[in-house]
N, C-alpha and C positions, 0 to 999 in steps of 0.2 A: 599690439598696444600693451607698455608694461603698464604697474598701479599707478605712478602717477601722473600719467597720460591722462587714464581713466578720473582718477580723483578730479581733474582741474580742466574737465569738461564743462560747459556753463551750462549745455541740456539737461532737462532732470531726467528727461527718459534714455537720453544717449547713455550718461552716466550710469545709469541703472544697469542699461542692457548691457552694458560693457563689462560693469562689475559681475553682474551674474554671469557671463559668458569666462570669465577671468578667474571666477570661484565653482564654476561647474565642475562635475565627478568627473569629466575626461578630461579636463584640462590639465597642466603643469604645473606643482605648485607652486605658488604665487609666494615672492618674497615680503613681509610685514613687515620685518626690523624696522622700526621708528614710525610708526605710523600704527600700532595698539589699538589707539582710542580709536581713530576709525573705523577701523578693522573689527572695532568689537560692535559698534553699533551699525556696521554691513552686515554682521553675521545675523545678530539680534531681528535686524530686520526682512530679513532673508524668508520667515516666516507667513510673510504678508503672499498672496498669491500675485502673479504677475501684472495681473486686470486689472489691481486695485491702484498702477502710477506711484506710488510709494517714491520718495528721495531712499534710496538705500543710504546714505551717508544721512539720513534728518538724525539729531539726536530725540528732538520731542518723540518721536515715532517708536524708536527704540526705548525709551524711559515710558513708553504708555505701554507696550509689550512687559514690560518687566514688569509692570504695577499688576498688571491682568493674573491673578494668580490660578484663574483657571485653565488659560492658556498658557502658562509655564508648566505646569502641572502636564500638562499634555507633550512638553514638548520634551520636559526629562522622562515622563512614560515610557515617552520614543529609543532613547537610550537604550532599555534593552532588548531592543532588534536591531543592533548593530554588530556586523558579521565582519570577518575577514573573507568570506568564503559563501555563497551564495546559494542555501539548497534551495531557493527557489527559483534556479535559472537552469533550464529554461520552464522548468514548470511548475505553476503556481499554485496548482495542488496542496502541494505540501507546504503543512501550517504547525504553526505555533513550537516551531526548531530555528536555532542559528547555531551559526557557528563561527568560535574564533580559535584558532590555530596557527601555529608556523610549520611552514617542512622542519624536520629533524632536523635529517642531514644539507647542511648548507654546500656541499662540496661534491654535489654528484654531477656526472657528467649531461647537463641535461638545464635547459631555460625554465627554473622556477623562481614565485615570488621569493625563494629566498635571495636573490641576484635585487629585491628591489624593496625601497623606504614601503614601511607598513603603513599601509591604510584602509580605511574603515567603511564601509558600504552600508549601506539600510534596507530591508525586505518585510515588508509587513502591511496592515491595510490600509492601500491606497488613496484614501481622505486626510492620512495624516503624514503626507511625503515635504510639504513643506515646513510642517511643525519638527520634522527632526532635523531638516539642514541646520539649523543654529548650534544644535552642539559638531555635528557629524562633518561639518566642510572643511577640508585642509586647506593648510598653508603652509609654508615657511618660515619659520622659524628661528634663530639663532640656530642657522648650516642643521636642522633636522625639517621633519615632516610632521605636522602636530595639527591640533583642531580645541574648539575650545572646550571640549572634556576634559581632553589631557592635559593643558596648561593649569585648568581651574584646578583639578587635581593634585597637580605637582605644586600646586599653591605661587605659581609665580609673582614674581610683587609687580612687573609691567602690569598683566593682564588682570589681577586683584584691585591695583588699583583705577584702571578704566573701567570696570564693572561699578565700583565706587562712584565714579565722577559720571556714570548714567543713573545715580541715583539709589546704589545698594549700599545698606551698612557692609561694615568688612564681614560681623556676623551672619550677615543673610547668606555672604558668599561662600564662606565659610562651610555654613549648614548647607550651599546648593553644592557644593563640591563634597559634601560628605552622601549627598542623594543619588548623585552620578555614580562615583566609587561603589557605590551599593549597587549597580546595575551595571556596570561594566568589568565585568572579569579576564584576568590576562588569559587563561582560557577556558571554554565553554565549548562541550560536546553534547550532540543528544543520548538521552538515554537509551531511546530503541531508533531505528531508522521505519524513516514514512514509508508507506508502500509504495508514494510514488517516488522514492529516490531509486536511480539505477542500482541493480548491484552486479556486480563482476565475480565469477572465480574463478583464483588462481591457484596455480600448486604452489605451495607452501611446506615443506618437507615432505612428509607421508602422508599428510590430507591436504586438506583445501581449504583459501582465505578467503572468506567475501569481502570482496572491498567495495566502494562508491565515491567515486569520480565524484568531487566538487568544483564548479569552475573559481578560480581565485577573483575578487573584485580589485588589486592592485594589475595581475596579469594582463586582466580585460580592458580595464583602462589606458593600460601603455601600449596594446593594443592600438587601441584609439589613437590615441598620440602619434606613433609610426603612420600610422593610414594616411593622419589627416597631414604629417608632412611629407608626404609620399615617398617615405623612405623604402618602402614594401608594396607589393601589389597586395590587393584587398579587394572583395568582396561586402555583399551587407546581408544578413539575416534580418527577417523583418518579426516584433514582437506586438499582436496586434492589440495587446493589454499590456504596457510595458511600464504602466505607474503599479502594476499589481508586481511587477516580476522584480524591481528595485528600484532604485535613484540612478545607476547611471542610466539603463535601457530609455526609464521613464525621459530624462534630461537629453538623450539621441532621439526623441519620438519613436523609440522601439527602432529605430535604424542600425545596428548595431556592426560594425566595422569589424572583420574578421581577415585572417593573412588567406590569402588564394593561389594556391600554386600547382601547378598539374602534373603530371611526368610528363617526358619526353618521347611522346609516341607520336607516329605520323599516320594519315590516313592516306597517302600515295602509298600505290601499287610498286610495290620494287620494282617489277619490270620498265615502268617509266623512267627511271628512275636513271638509265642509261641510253636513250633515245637521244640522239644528236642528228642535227639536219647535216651536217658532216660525219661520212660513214667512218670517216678516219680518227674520230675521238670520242665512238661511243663505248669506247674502253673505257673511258674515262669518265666517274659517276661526277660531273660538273658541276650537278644542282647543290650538292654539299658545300660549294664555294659561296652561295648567296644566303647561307644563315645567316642569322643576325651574330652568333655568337662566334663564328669567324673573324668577320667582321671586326669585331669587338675586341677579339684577338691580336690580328694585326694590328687595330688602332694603337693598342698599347706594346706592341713589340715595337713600333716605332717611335716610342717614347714619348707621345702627345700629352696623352691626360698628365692632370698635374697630383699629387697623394698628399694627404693630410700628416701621417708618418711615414716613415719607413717599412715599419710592418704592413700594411697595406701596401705600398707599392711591391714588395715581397709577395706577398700573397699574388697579389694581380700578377705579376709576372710569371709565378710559376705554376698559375692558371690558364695563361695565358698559350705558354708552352705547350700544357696537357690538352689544349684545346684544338691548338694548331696540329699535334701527332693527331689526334684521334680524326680529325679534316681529313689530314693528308692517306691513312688509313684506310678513310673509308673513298676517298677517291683512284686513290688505285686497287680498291678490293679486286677490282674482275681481272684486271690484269695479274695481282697477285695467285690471284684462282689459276688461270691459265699454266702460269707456272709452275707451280706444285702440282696440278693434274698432268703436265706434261703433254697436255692437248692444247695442239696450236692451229688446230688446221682453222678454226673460224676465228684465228686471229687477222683483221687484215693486212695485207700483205707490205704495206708501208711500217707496219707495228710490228710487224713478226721478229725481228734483228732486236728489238728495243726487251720484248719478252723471252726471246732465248737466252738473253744477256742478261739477264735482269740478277745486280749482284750489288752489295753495298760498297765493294770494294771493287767498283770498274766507275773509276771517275767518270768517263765519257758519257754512261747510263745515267749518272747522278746530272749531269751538267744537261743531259738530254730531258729529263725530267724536268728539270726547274727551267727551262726553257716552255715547253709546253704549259707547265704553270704560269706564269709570269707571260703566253699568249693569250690563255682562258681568263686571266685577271684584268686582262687590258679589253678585253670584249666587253666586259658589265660595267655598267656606268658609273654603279657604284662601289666599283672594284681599280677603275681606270687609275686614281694617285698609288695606289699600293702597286702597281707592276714596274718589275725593273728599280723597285725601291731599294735606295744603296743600303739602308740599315736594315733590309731585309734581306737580300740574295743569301747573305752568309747563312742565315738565321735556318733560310728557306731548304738550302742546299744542308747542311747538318740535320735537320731533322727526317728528309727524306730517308740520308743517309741511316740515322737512327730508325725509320720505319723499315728500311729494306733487311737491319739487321735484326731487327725485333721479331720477324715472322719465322726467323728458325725457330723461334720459341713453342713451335706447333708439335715437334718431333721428341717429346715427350713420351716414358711411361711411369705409371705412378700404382704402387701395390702397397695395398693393406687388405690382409685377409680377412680380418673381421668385420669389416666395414663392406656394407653394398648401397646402392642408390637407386629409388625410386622414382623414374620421372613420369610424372602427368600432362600433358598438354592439352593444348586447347578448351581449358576448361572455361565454364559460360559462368559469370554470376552476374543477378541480377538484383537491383534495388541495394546492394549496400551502403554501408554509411557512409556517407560522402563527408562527413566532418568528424574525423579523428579522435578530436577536443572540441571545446566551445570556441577555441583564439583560432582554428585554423579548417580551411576547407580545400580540399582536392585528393590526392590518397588517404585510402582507408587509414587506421591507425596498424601500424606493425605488428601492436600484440597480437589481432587477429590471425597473423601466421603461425606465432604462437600458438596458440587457442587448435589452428587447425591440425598442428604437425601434435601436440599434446590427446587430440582426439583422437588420430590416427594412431599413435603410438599405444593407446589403451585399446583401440578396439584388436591392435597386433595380440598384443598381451594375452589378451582374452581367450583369442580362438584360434594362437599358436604356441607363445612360447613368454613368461614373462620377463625373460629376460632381454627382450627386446627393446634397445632403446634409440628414440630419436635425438639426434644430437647436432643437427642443423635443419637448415630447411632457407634454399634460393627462391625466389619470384622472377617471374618475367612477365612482361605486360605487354602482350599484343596490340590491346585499345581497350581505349579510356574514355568513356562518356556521362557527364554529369549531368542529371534532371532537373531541366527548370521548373517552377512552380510548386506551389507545396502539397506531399500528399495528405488525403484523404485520412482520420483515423477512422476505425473503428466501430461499430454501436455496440458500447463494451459496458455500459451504463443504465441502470431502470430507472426511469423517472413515473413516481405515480401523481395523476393530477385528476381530482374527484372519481377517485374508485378504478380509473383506468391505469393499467401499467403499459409504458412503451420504454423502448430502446433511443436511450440516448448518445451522440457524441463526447469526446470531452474537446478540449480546445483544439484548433489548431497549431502546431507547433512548426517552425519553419525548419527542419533538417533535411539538407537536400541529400538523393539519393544517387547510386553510379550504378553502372552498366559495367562489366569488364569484361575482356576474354585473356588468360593469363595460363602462363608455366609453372609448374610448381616442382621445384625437385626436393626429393627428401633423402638425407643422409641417415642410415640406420647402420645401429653398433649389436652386432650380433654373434654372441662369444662363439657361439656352439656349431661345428661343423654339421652335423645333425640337423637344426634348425633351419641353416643354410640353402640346405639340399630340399629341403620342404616345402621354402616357402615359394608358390606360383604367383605368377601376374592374376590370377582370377583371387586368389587371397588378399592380392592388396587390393584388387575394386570393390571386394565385398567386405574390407576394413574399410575405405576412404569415405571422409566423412563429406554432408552436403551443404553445408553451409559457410560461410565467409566473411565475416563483418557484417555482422547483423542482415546479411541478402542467404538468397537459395545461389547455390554451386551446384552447376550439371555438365555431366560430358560433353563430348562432343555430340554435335545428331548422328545419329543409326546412319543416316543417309550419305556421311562421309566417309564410311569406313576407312576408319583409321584405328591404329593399335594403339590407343591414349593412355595406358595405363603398362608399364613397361620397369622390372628390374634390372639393373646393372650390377655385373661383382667386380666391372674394369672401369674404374675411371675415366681411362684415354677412352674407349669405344663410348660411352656416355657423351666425353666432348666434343667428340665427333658427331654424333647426335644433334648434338647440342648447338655447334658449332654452324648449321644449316638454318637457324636462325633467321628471321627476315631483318634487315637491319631500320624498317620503320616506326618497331618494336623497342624495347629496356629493359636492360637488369637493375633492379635498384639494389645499388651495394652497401652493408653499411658506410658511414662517411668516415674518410680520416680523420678529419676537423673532431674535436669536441668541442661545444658554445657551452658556455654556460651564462650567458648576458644577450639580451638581443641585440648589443652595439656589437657584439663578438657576430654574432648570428648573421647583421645586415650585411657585416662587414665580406662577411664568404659570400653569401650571398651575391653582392657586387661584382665579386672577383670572380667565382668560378658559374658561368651557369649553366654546370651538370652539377648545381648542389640543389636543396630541397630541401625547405622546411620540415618538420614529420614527427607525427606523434608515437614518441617510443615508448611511452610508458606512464608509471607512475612512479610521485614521492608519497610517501606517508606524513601524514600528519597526526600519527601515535601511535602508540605501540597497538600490536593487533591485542580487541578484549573483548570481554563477549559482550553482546548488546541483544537487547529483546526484537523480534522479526527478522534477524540477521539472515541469511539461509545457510552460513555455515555456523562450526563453534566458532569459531573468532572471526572478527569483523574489523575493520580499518575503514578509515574516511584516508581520501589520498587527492592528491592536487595532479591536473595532466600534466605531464612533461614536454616539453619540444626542444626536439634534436635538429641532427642531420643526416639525411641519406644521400648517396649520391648517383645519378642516373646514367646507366654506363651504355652504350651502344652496342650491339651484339657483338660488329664487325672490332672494337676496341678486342672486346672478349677475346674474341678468336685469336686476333694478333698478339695476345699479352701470353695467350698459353694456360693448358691445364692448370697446371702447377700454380698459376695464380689467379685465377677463379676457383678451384679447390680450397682456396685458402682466404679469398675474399670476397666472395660473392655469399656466404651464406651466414645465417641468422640465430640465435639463442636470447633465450628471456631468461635474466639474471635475476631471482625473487630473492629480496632478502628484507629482514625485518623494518628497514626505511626507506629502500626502493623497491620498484619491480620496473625496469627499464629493458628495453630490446640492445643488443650488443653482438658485436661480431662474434661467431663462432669459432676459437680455438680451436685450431688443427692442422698437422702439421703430414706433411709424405715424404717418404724416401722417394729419390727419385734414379733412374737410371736413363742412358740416354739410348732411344730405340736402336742406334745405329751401333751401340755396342753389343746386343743381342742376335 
């Protein structure tokens, strides 16, 4: 329903509810051009609590408001608890601070408020959340985004003169536009930070930044927006005092919509994973053909869906493509195994001709293949239109072709003497943060890897050599389980009440928590041949640090005995390693894609789904200065950022080759004065090819 749908309703309460539903903090703003007066005696009334039936459109109603000079008085009071930036989300602790700010840099690679129109949120006590909507509600504007602080300010003559025609001199307006200006500043920082603001450090040249994450009120609401046209998957956070925490939370009944997105792990057992009631195609890993993202694949190799541009149908095609190798990959994995191990005997004997022969450049193998494909497509009900489909045969046959040539890509060797690698598995964490940022829920935030491989690299420093440094650092994620319900805090609190002291809680906050068991490999730069020879696997367990995004990190149990903790100075033997992977597991690689909008964002999204939302970082919202309870010397306030990661399959891995997992699979935290964002790690190998050694 646009406005004047709503205006020329004959209900007064229809009316009503539509208008405030039309001017709420989540919503879109709402276009005014030519419709002022209205618009100024909806906001004016805005005021009134909902129970009380009000005509938001009455003029008497809004001209009795304006007369009430105690209640005006209250309602520009409100004015200066108007934030960009929210430190009381999620916890309402923290009192008598706002903040208004922009990211600096408007062109980082990375989804901040500065990609979107500024607007203005409210945080402060709860009794007085209707008395600020009248100045603090946006709209539309002449093509901006404005509210009526801002116009009265900039002195507009529309909106100067509908204040007039509800019964103010131009003077009065005048004088209330000089009251406002006096409480709203273009920006406002605190002077020390609450105890209950988070705070972070980061390295920052030779020491360390404290910075603190503020969630943005423009970000949060376009949030909103995506959820509620279900442009994005979404989750809710529940706030169970949500008129104390803002305006928008309070306006969701603390329901508060947030993006949800998981990695790409499976809880099947590999081994099922090639079981056929026919003993002659359990070579063949089949259950890969009924993903959705197949599926979804093919749909658009056959050119069904229809694209709003070009670039989007681009994208989706060559998503599309990436989607279908990495399919076909993993469904001839076992086959491809047999042949490079040169062991055939438990191949069955109708297959065995097909895996001797197995060559990108023996058409008959290719045309044998896509035969077999194109029988398994025609078995699933919902695979049956795509087999023997004439715009895919070609499609189908070339890309095989391109898998069977890709897998040379294994006989690789790659030397750098100064470099060696650290790999961990099987490592256990538990309770981490399951929400990155405030907009997004399902993997950890990235810096965390930072944070771990930065701790590692100091405790190396310490109790071997300082010239030790870490200069990537991979993930792999076995499994992934998020906590429903919310935990438990604390008795972190004295309450005394007639002479007795006891231990109290503070609120409940909804942050849900994850379970993981994951890979972690670390790349370390280590000039000194000396050091080299030094350093043992029991030096790196008793460096490796225990924690992981705000959870505990523990090895594997005793009771597995396995070697978890393992140096490499050969990259190839590492990949090899490596390469044994179970493929129901992920590597999250940085993403090619940069977004910096979230139409850019939904848009990948759409197209590729091995991409993934993900918190990389932070923008600054000032220069680092000192501020009082800081825990370093300098301090930063900084906005989350969201990226993209992309979730790669083990079995991709291995078929792509050293040489590019070496070079794409691992992580670096870029800190600089206006960002700190996670980014791919720069690095590069000579490479030789094994067969000429």
């Amino acid at each position: 329903m646009d406005l004047a749908e709503a205006l020329a309703l004959k209900s007064v309460r229809e009316k009503s509810d539509a208008l405030r539903k039309l001017f709420a903090p989540y919503a879109p703003s709402v276009v005014v051009d030519g419709y002022e007066q209205q618009i100024a005696a909806v906001l004016i009334n805005l005021v009134y609590k909902r129970n009380e039936q009000i005509d938001l459109t009455s003029i008497n109603a809004a001209k009795s408001v304006l007369k009430d000079t105690e209640l005006m008085a209250k309602c520009i009071s409100e004015v200066k608890w108007f934030h960009t930036h929210n430190l009381k989300y999620p916890d309402i602790r923290v009192s008598h601070q706002r903040l208004i700010a922009q990211v600096i840099d408007k062109d980082i690679p990375a989804v901040t408020s500065a990609s979107l129109p500024k607007l203005l949120g409210w945080s402060h006590n709860s009794a007085e959340i209707n008395h600020a909507k009248l100045f603090l509600t946006s709209f539309q504007w002449q093509g901006e985004v404005n509210n009526l602080a801002s116009v009265l300010i900039d002195e507009q003559t529309a909106w100067v003169e509908a204040m007039r025609n509800l019964g103010l001199t131009k003077k009065s307006v005048m004088a209330l536009a000089t009251k406002i200006k006096e409480l709203l500043f273009a920006t406002d920082l605190p002077g020390e930070v609450s105890e209950f603001t988070p705070q972070l450090m980061m390295p920052y040249g030779k020491e360390y930044l404290s910075v603190s994450p503020v969630v943005s009120h423009t970000m949060l609401a376009r949030v909103q927006q995506l959820a509620r046209d279900k442009a994005v998957n979404w989750g809710v956070v529940e706030h169970t005092r949500p008129a104390n925490v803002g305006d928008l939370p309070s306006s969701l009944g603390g329901n508060v919509r947030v993006l949800r997105y998981f990695p790409a792990t499976s809880r099947k057992s590999s081994l099922g994973e090639y079981i056929e009631k026919d003993p002659n195609e359990r070579l063949f890993n089949h259950k890969v053909l009924t993903s959705k993202s197949f599926k979804t694949a093919l749909t658009v190799l056959t050119g069904r869906p229809v694209y709003n541009t070009l670039r989007q149908k681009r994208l989706t095609h060559v998503a599309a493509i990436r989607q279908l190798r990495s399919t076909l990959m993993q469904w001839l994995d076992k086959i491809i195994g047999f042949q490079n191990n040169g062991n055939h005997t438990l191949v069955p004997e109708p297959l065995k001709s097909l895996v001797e022969n197995l060559a990108p450049n023996n058409t008959g193998i290719v045309s044998e293949l896509s035969g077999r494909l194109n029988e398994q497509l025609s078995t699933q009900a919902s695979l049956k239109k795509f087999a023997y489909h004439p715009e895919l045969m070609p499609v189908l046959k070339h890309q095989l072709r391109y898998v069977l040539t890709y897998k040379e890509a294994l006989e690789e060797t790659l030397v750098d003497s100064q470099v060696m690698y650290v790999y961990c598995k099987g490592l256990r964490i538990f309770d981490a943060e399951g929400m990155p940022n405030p907009y997004l829920q399902g993997i950890p935030s990235l810096t965390a890897l930072a944070g771990v491989a930065n701790k590692f690299q100091r405790k190396l420093q310490s109790i071997v050599d300082p010239s030790i440094e870490c200069i990537g650092s991979a993930i792999f994620l076995h499994s992934y389980q998020l906590h429903t319900g919310k935990p438990l805090p604390e008795q972190n609190q004295l309450k005394t009440n007639q002479g007795i002291t006891s231990a109290k809680r503070p609120g409940i906050v909804d942050k849900p928590k994850c379970d993981m068991t994951i890979d972690l490999v670390f790349r370390l730069f280590v000039p000194h041949e000396s050091t080299r020879t030094q350093l043992t696997d029991n030096m790196f367990k008793a460096a490796f640090p225990t924690s992981f995004a705000g959870g505990t990190m523990h090895p594997p149990s005793l009771y597995e005995t396995v070697e978890w903790c393992q140096a490499f100075t050969s990259p190839t033997q590492l990949f090899g390693e490596l390469s044994l992977l179970p493929s129901r597991g992920c590597w999250l690689y940085p993403s090619k894609h940069q977004v910096r909008t979230f139409e850019d964002m939904v848009e990948l999204l759409d197209a590729d789904p091995n991409q993934r939302p993900a918190g990389l970082g932070f923008a600054s919202l000032e220069q680092p200065t000192q501020r009082k309870e800081a825990l370093g010397s300098k301090h930063c306030y900084v906005e989350p950022a969201i990226g993209l990661l992309e979730c790669v399959n083990p079995i991709t891995t291995r078929m792509g080759g050293a040489k590019a997992f070496f070079h794409n699979a691992f992580w670096v935290i870029g800190v600089e004065k206006t960002s700190m964002l996670m980014k791919k790690a720069k690095f590069e190998y000579t490479q030789c090819d094994s067969r000429d050694t």
